[in-house]
N, C-alpha and C positions, 0 to 999 in steps of 0.2 A: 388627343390633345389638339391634333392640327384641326380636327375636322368639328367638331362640336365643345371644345375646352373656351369656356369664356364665355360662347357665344347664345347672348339672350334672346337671337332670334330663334333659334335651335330649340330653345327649352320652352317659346311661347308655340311654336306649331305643336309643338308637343300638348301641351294644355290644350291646345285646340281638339283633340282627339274626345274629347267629353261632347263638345255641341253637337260636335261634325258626325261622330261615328254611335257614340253610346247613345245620347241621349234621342234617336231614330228610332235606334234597335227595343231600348225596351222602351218608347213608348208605343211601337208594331204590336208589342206582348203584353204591356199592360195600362196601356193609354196615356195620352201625351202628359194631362193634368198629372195623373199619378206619377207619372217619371219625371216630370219635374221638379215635382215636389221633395221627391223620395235624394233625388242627385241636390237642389239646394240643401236638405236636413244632412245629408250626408257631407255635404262642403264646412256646414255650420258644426258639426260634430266636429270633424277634424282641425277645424280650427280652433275650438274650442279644448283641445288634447293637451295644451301647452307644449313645452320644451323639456320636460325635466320625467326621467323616468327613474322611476323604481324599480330594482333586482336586490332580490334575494342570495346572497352568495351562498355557498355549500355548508359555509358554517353556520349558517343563521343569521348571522347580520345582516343587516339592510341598506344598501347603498345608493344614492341620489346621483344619476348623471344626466348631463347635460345632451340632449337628444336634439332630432328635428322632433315636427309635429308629428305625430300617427297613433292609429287606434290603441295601440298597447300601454300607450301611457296611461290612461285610463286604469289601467290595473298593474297586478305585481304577479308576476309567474312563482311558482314554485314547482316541483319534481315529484308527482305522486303515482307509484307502483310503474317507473320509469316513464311514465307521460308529462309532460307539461301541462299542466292547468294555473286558470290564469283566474287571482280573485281581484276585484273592484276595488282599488285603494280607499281608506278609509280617511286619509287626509285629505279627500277631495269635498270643495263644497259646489252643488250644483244651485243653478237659478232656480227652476220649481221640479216637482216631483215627477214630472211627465220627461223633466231630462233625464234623473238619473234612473227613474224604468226604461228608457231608451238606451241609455249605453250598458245597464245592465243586461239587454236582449240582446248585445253585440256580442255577448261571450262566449256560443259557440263560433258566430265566425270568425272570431280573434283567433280560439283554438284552435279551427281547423284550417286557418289559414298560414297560420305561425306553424303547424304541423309539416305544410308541405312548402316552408319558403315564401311565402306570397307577401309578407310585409318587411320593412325596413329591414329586419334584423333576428335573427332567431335567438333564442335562449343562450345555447348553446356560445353564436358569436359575442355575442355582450361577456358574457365570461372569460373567451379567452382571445375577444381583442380581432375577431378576424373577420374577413369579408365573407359573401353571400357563399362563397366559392369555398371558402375552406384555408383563403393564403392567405399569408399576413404580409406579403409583399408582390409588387410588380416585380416580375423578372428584369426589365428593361429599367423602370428607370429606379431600379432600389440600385443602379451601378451612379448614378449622380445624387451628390450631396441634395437633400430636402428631396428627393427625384417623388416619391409617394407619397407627401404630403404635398406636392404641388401638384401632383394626378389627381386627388382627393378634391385640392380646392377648385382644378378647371372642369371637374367635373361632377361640381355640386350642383348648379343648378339644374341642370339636364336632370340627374341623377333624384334630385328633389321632385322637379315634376314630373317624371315618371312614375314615381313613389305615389304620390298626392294621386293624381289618375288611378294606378291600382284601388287603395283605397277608399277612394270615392265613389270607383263601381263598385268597388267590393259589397261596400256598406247601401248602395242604394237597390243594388241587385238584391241585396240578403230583405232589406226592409219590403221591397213587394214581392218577393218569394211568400216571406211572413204572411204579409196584409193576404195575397191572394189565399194558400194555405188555410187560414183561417175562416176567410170567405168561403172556399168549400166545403171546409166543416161544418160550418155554422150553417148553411145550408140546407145539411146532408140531416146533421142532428134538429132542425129548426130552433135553432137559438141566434141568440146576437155574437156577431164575430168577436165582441170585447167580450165575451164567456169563455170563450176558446184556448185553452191549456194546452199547448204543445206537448207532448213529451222529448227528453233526451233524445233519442234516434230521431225523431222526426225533425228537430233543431239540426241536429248535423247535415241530413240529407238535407236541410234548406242551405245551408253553408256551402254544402260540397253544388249544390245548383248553381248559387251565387259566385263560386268560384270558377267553375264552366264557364258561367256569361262571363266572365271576367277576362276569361282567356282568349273567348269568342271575341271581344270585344277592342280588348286590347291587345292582346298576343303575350307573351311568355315572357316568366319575370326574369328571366335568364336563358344563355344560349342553350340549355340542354332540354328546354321543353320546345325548343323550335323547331322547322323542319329539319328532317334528321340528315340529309346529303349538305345543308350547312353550318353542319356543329362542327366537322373536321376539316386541314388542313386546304387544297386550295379552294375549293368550294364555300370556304368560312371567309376566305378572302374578297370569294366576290361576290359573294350574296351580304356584304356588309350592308346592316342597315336593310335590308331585304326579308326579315324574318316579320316586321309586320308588314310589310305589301302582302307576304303571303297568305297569314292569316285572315287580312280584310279580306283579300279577295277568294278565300277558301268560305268565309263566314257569309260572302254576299252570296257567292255560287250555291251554296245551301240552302239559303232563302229563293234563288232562282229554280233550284231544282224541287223545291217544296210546292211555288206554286205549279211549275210546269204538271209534276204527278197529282195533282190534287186540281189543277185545271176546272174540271167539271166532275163535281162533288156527287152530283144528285142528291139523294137522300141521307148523306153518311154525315152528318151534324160536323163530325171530326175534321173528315178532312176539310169540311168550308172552313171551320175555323184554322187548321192548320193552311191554308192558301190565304184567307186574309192576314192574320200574325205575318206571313212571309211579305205577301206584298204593301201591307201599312210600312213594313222595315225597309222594301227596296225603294219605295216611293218618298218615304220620309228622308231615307238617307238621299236623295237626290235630291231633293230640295234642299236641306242643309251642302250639299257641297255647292249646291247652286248660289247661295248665297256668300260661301266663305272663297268659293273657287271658281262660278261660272262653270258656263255649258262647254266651256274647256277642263273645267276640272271633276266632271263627273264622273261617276263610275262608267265604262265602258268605252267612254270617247277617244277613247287611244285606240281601241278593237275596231270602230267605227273608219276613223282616221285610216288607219294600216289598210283598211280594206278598200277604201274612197279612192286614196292615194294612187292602188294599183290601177287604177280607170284613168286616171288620168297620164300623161305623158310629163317627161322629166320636164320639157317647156315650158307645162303649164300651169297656173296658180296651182300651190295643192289643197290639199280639204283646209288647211287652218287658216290658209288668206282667205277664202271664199266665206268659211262660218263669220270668220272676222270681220270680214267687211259685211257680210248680209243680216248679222246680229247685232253691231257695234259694241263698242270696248264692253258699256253697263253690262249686256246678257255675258259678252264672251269671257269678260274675265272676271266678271262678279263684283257685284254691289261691295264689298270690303275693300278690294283694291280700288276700282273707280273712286270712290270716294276718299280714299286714305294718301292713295297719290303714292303708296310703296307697293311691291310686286309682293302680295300675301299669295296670290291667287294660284302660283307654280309651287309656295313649297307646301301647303295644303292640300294641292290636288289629291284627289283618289286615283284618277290614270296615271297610267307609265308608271306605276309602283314597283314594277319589275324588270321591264325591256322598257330603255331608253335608247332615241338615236344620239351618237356623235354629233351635236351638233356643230361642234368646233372641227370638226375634218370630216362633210357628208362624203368626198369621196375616198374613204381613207381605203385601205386593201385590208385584203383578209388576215394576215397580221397582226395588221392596228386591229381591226374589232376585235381577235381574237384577244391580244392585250387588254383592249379595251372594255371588254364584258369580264374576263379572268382575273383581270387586275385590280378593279372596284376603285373603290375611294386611295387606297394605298397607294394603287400606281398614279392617280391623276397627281399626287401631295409631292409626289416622288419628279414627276413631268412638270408640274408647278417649280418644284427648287433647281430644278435643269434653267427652265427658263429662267426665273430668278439669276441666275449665276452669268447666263449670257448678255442678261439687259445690263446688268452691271458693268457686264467687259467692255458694252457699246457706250457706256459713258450715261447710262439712265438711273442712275443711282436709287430714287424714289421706286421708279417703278419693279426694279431688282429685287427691293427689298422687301414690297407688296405681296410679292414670289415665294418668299422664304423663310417668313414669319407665318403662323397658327392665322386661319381664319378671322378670328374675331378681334386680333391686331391688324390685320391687312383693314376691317370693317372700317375701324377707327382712325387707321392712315388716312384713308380715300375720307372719310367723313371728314376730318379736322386740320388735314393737310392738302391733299391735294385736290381735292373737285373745289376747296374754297379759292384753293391760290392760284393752279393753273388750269381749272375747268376741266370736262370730261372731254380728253383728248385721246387721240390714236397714238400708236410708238412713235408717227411722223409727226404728229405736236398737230395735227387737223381735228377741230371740234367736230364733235357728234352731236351735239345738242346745239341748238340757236340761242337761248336762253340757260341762264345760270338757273340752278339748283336751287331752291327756295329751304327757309330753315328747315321745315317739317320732313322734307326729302333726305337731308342729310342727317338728320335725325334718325329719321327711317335707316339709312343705311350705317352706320354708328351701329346702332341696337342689331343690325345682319339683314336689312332688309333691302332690295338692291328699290333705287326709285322708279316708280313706273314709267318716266320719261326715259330713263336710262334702256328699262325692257322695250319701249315701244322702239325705239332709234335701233336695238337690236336688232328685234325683229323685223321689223322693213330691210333693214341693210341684210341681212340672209337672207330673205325669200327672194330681194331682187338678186343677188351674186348668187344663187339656187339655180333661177331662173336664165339667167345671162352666162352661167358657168356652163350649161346642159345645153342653151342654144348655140352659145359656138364651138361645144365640143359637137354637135353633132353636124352644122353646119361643114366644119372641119372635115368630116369622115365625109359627106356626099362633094364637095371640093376635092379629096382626095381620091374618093372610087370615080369619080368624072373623068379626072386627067389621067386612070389608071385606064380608066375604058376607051378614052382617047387614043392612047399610047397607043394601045391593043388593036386600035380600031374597029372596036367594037360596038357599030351603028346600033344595033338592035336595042344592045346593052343600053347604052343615051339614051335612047328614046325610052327606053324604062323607067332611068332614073329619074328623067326631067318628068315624069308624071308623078314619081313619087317625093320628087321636091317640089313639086305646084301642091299639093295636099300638106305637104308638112309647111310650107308658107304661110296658109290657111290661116294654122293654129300658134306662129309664132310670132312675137314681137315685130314691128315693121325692121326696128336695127338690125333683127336678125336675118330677115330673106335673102336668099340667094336670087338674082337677077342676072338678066343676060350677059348684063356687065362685070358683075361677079364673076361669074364663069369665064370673060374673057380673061378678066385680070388674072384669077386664078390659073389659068391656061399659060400667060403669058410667063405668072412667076415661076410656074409650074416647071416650063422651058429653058429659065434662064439656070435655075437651080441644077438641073441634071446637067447642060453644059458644064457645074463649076462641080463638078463630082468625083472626087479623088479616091480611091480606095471605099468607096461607097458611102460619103458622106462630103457635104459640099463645101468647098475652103475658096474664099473671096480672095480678091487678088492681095490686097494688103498682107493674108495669113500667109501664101503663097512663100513665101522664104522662110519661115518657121518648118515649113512641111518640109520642105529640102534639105533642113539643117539634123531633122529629126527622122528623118526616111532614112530606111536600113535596107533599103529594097534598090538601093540606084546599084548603077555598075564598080563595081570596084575603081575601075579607071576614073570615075567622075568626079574630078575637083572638086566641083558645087554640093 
């Protein structure tokens, strides 16, 4: 509820997962025109499903209910030698005859997809009322009045377009499984591919194909076909939302590992064709993220990044200022965002679908990350109403409450209340932006999309407190080992280190160098400090009677 309930930007990256990811993969496998075509017919069937399905109860009557869209409306199940088969309603009228031999060729993958769970709803639940899972209530919120008819409704449209996505590959994967199938035949037998008669088994095995790519494509229609260390207990916690990063990036790494073995084919027909299928898929899928996400959001660029980064020092720009500024905003964050003017580009990306950094605390200890990888979405919701609770006791009322309401009411606070009335400010009331919000921005954010003005003003503000955080913590430590080497008298020592502060000046900021005068003053305060050193910590003259009043350590006889 808190993290995706409501929220329409949640359910539209989600629909994004057909341009971005399906429609790559199998135009890699059976060509762009053909996967086009086969994902439109496919969109256009299902919408075409209506609302309104038919069941068969146990007694024979027949009863009409009110559904979303999906392929099974299209027919009526019944229970034959305990399987479900599924016949083509008869009170359906189609536009011409080429539709309804099309959805009539959908009914083994209705079958075998309703077999193993892959649509809306199985047989079985329409009967007796229950979810994918088997329960007929949330544990959590069937304790508040309406509590599972309000889980229901913030999580319909999420839950809709996930739906619509399974079925839309489902049925476009099954259509060129079909067309190709046929093409082989007709080949093999030298006839025309519209001669070609499937049989029974060979319909299924196309289904159960269609259902692979499907999995491949989109990951698992529930947590028990996911990776199996996050189907349970705390690993289910923190690989939330983590079971498709896994399988994109299991399904790219297969297409990686296909061309790598297959490399240089020579004469084996096969493996060239299985190295081009892989790389028309890694190469298409990179272009589509390139446009919906930028050469920030492509496959890999995080692997890239991690590795950049370690070359470079904490001082200095790292990989993402550098692509940033050498590509500008169009390449780095993709032609959707540039133009739309809201940050699409982060929640589409293909990188960091699994290992993200803290950016709200880079130097947090090992603790925090351990919280903060263990924890997932639960603990940030949870650290969210912490804060929430605190802005309120400072007297921030609006922003408290931003805190501690569901995502996609905090959306519609900032949209309608507060970036209109008092601008995009910091907790001290200091703008971040120079320029007010234009409609289309706060629109953008309203529907869950944060404004790209708002990302860019982010982004600058970290990398330079990145930057300026790392240079005078490390400024700090040669300041500190200087007057340690002082103390000590240790000539040699100085003269080591001032050669290894003349190299790291090199590479830092002019604010940041240390100079001679640096060093004196540091010297200076260095000095005054251990003079005022009580018990191994320095107390200024002002604190000087606090210490007295509170020292347990004076003479018994000592008045003061």
């Amino acid at each position: 509820i808190y993290t995706i309930g409501f929220n329409f930007s949640s359910a539209m990256v989600n629909l994004s997962q057909i341009p971005l990811f399906v429609l790559p993969y199998l135009s890699g496998t059976y060509g762009g025109n053909n996967a086009f075509r086969a994902i439109t017919t496919a969109y256009k069937t299902l919408a075409g499903s209506g609302t309104k399905r038919v069941i068969r109860m146990p007694n024979g009557n027949v009863e009409v209910k009110d559904t979303a869209l999906g392929l099974e409306n299209y027919f009526i199940p019944r229970v034959t030698d305990g399987k479900v088969v599924y016949d083509l309603r008869e009170d359906l009228k189609f536009d011409s005859k080429e539709q309804e031999e099309l959805i009539k060729s959908l009914k083994p993958l209705v079958e075998e997809a309703s077999a193993r769970g892959q649509l809306n709803q199985s047989y079985l639940a329409d009967e007796l009322n229950l979810d994918q899972s088997g329960r007929s209530q949330n544990k959590i919120t069937s304790y508040l009045p309406g509590g599972n008819k309000f889980t229901r409704y913030a999580a319909f449209m999420f839950h809709q377009v996930e739906q619509t996505n399974r079925q839309v590959t489902l049925t476009a994967s099954y259509l060129l499984e079909v067309k190709n199938a046929k093409r082989v035949l007709a080949k093999q037998g030298n006839i025309d591919p519209k001669d070609v008669v499937l049989t029974k088994a060979q319909e299924q095995q196309l289904a159960r194909n269609a259902l692979y790519k499907t999995q491949e494509t989109n990951g698992g229609a529930v947590t028990e076909t996911g990776a199996r260390f996050a189907q349970n207990d705390v690993m289910r916690v923190a690989l939330m939302y983590k079971n498709y990063g896994i399988q994109m990036y299991y399904t790219m790494l297969k297409s990686a590992k296909a061309v790598g073995t297959n490399i240089f084919p020579g004469d084996d027909k096969a493996s060239k064709d299985l190295r081009d299928e892989a790389f028309k898929q890694l190469s298409y899928t990179m272009a589509s993220s390139f446009l919906l996400a930028g050469v920030h959001g492509m496959p890999m660029y995080g692997a890239i990044k991690m590795m950049m980064d370690m070359m470079y020092g904490d001082e200095e720009e790292d990989f993402d200022t550098r692509m940033r500024n050498y590509l500008g905003e169009l390449a780095y964050k993709g032609p959707a965002t540039y133009m739309s003017g809201v940050n699409i580009a982060d929640r589409v990306a293909l990188s960091g679908l699994l290992v993200q950094l803290n950016k709200y605390n880079p130097d947090a200890s090992l603790e925090e990350d351990i919280g903060f990888y263990l924890g997932g979405p639960a603990l940030s919701v949870v650290k969210g109403m912490g804060r929430g609770v605190e802005d309120i006791s400072n007297g921030n009322f609006v922003r408290g409450v931003e805190m501690l309401v569901p995502t996609s009411v905090r959306n519609a606070v900032r949209a309608m209340y507060r970036y209109p009335n008092e601008g995009v400010l910091t907790r001290r009331q200091d703008n971040i932006l120079k320029e007010d919000l234009n409609f289309g921005e706060l629109a953008g954010q309203f529907l869950g999309f944060q404004p790209y003005a708002i990302e860019k003003a982010q982004f600058t503000v970290a990398k330079f407190k990145g930057i300026q955080r790392a240079t005078l913590k490390q400024r700090s430590n040669y300041l500190s080992k200087y007057n340690l080497l002082r103390k000590a008298g240790d000539t040699e020592g100085i003269n080591e280190l001032l050669d290894e502060i003349g190299e790291w000046n090199k590479r830092v900021p002019v604010a940041g160098r240390i100079t001679l005068t640096t060093l004196r003053r540091s010297a200076s305060g260095f000095d005054r400090t251990s003079s005022q050193m009580e018990y191994g910590v320095p107390v200024r003259k002002q604190w000087k009677l606090l210490l007295d009043q509170v020292n347990v350590d004076k003479d018994d006889g000592d008045d003061n």
